[in-house]
NUNU-154982 format. One record per residue (C-alpha): residue in three letters; z, y, x. Coordinates in steps of 0.25 Angstrom, whole numbers. Each point is the difference from the previous one (the first is absolute). Layout:
BEGIN
<"ALA" <Z Y X>> ...
This chain:
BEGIN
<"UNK" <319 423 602>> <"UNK" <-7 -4 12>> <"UNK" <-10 13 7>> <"UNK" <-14 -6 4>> <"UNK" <-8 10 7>> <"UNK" <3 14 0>> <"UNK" <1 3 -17>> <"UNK" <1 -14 -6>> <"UNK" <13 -8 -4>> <"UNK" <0 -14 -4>> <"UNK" <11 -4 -10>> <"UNK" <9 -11 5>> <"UNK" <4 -14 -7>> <"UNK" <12 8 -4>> <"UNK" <-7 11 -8>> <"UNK" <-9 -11 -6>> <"UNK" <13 -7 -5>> <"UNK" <6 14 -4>> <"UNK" <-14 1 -9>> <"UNK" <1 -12 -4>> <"UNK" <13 1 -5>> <"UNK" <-4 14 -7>> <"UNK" <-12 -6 -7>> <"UNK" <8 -11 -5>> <"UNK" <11 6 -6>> <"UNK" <-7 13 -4>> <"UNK" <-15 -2 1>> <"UNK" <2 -11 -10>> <"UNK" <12 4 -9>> <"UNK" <-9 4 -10>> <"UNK" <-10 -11 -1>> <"UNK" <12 -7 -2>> <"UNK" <5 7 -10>> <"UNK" <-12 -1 -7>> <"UNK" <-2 -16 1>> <"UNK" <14 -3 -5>> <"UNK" <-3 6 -13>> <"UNK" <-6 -7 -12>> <"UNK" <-16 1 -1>> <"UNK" <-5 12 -8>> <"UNK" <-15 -1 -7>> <"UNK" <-4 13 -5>> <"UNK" <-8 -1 -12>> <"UNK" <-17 2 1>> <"UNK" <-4 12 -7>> <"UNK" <-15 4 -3>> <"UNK" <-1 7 13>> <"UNK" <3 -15 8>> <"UNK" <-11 -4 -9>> <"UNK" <-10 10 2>> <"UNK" <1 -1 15>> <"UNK" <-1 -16 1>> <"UNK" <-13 1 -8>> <"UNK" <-7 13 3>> <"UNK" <-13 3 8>> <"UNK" <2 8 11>> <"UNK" <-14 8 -2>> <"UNK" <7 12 -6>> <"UNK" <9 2 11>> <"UNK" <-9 -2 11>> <"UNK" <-12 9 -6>> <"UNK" <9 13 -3>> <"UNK" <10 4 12>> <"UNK" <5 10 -9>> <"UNK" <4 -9 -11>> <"UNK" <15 -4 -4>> <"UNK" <-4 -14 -1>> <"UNK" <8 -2 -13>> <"UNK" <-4 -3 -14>> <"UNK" <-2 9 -10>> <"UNK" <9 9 -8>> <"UNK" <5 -8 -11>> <"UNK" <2 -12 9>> <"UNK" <8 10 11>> <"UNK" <9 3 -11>> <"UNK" <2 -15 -4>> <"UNK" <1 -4 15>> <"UNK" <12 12 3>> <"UNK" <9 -4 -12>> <"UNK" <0 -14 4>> <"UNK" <1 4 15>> <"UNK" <13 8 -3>> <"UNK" <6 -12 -9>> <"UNK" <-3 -10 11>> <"UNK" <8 10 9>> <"UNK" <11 0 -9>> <"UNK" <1 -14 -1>> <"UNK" <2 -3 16>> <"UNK" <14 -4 1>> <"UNK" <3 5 13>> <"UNK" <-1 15 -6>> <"UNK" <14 8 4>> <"UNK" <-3 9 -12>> <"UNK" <-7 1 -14>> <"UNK" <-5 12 7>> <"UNK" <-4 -4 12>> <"UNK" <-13 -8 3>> <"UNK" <1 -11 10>> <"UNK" <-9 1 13>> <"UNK" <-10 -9 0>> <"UNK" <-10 2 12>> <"UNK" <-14 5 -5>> <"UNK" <7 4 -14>> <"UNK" <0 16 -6>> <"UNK" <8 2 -11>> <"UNK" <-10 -3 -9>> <"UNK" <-5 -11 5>> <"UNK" <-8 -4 12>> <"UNK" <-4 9 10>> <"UNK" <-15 -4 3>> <"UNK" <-7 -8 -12>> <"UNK" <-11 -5 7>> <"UNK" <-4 -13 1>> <"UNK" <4 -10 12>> <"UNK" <-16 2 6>> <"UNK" <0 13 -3>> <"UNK" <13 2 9>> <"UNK" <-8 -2 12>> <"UNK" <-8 10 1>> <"UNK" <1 16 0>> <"UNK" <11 10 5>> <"UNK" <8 0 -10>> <"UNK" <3 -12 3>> <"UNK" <5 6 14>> <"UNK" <-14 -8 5>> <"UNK" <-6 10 10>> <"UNK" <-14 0 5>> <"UNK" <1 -6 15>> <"UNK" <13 -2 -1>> <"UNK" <6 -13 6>> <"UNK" <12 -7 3>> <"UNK" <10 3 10>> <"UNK" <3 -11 12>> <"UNK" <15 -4 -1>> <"UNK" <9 8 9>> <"UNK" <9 -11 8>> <"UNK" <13 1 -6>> <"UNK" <11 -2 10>> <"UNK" <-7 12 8>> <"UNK" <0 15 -1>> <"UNK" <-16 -1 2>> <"UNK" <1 10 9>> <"UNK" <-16 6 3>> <"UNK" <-3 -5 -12>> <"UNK" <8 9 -10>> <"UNK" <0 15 -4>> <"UNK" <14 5 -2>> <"UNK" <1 13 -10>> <"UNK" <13 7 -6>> <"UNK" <-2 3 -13>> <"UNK" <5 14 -6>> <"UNK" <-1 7 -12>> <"UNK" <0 18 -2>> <"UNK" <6 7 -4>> <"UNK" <13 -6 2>> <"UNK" <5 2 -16>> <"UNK" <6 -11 -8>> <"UNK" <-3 -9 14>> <"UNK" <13 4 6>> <"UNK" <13 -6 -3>> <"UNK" <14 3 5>> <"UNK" <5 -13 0>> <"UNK" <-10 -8 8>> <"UNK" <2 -14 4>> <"UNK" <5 -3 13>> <"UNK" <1 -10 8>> <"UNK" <10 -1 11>> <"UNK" <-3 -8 13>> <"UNK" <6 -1 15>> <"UNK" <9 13 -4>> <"UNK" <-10 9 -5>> <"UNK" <-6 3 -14>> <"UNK" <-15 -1 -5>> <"UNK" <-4 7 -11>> <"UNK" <-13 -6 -9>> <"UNK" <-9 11 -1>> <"UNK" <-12 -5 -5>> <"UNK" <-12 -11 4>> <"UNK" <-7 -4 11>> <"UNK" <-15 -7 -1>> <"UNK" <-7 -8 9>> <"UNK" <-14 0 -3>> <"UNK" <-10 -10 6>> <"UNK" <-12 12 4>> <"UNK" <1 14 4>> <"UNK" <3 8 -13>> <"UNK" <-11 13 5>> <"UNK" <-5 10 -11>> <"UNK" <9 -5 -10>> <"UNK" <-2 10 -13>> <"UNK" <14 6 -4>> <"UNK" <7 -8 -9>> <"UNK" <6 9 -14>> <"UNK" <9 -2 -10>> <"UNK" <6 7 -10>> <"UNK" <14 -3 -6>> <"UNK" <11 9 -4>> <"UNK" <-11 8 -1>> <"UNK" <-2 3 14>> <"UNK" <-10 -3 10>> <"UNK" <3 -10 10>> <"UNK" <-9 -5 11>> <"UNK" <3 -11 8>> <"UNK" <-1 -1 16>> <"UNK" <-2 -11 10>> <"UNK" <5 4 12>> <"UNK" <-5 -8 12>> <"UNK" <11 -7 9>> <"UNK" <1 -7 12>> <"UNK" <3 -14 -2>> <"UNK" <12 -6 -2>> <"UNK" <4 -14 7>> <"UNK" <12 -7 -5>> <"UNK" <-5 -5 -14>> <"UNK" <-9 -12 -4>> <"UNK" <-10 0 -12>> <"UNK" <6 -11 -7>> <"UNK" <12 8 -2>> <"UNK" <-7 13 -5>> <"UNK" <-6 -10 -10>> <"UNK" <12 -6 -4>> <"UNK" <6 13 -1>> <"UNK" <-12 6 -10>> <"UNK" <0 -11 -8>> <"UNK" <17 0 -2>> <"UNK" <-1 15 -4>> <"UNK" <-14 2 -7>> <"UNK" <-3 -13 -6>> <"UNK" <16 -6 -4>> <"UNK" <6 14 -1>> <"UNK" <-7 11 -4>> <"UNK" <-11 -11 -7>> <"UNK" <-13 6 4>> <"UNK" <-8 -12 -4>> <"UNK" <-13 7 -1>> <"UNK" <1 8 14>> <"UNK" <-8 -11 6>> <"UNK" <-5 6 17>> <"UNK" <-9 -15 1>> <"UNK" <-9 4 -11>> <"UNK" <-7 -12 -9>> <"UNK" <5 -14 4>> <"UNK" <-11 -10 -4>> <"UNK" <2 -16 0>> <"UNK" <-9 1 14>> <"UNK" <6 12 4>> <"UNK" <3 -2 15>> <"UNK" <15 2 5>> <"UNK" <2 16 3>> <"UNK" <10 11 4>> <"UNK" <3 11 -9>> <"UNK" <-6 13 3>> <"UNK" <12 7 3>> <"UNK" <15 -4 3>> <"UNK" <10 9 -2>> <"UNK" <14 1 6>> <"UNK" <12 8 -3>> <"UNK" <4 11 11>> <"UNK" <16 4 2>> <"UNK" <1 10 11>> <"UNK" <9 6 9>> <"UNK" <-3 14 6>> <"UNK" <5 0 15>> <"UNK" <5 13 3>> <"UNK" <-2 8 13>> <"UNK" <-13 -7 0>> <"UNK" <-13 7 -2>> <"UNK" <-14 -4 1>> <"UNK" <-12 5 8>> <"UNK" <-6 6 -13>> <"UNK" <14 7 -3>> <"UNK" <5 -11 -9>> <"UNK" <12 -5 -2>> <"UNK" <2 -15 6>> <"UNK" <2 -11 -9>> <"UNK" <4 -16 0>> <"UNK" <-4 -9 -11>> <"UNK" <6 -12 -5>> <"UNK" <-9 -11 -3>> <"UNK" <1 -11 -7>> <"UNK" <2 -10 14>> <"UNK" <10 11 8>> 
């Protein structure tokens, strides 16, 4: 990577290969996949039916409606849900649904109609809320960019003693967590709780000094490789709504994977203990 000024990198026509390269044979391995094999129609239940044809008055007046049909017809609508689940022919397992984006297990996860879909927060629509300007993706977008580390307290059922490392120029990183860059300042952000195992968690952003030796369009490639293709969070969606006229945006977030190395004999001005991170351009 090339240093322009005193925080941002430019990546060189070699990283761009390399990115390339990564989309090609990784990126794209699934769409792939997916092209190659044979066409699969799922059958129309009363619900496909009921959205193509419904007025969207019911769902527009009453912000605290469900938006669905009445009892009798829900009913209807999950048992033919659940046998047009059952009859998608990429299914590993007779008891295992097949993740379709937008889908619960009992069918889709908003009913609403296409117009209706345009409108409200849940839809993820927020009230002078607007798109995001594309970051410029061979660049860290240094000035532009908020970096936070992300952690989690207390510790339990977080921690494992088997990490993964990765071992670079004779030394070993350890992953520990993520990193997100986000595009304003976040300032009086509530506490984020939840509740699993039944304790409670809270999750921390922990403001950071700017890295420099990565590029957007790899932290992208990255999220989409590990979210979308592997762990198939199709419904985690950080651009909100895309309409036919939506303009071209940047997600909200971008997130990148942090292996570190502690340095010893090294101690920071606060007391802390000095570390070097790994990035995804080292």
């Amino acid at each position: 990577m090339d240093q322009v000024g005193d925080s941002t990198v430019v990546g060189t026509s070699r990283l761009r290969d390399l990115y390339d390269k990564f989309e090609e044979e990784l990126g794209n391995r699934q769409e792939k996949a997916k092209a190659a094999r044979p066409p699969w129609e799922p059958p129309k239940t009363k619900l496909d039916e009921d959205l193509e044809s419904s007025s969207e008055s019911e769902c527009e007046t009453d912000e605290d409606s469900t938006c669905s049909s009445s009892s009798d017809s829900e009913v209807f609508d999950v048992i033919a849900e659940i046998k047009r689940k059952k009859a998608h022919p990429d299914r590993l397992h007779d008891e295992l649904w097949y993740n379709d984006p937008g889908q619960m297990n009992d069918g889709p996860l908003c009913k609403c109609s296409a117009k209706a879909r345009r409108t409200g927060i849940r839809h993820s629509i927020y009230p002078g809320e607007e798109a995001i300007k594309p970051c410029r993706p061979m660049t860290n977008n240094a000035g532009r960019l908020f970096h936070y580390r992300i952690t989690v307290s207390p510790p339990t059922n977080f921690l494992t003693d088997r990490p993964t490392v990765i071992e670079y120029d004779d030394h070993e990183y350890i992953f520990e967590g993520f990193s997100m860059f986000a595009h304003a300042p976040l300032t009086n952000i509530p506490l984020c709780k939840v509740i699993r195992f039944n304790i409670d968690y809270t999750i921390h952003f922990i403001e950071e000094m700017m890295p420099e030796n990565f590029c957007v369009k790899g932290l992208e490639l990255f999220s989409l490789f590990l979210f979308r293709d592997i762990l198939e969070l199709y419904d985690w969606n950080l651009k909100g709504p895309l309409f036919e006229d939506s303009p071209p945006c940047c997600p909200r977030f971008h997130f990148m994977p942090r292996f570190v190395r502690f340095l010893p004999g090294l101690i920071t001005m606060k007391g802390w203990s000095s570390w070097e991170m790994l990035l995804l351009s080292f």
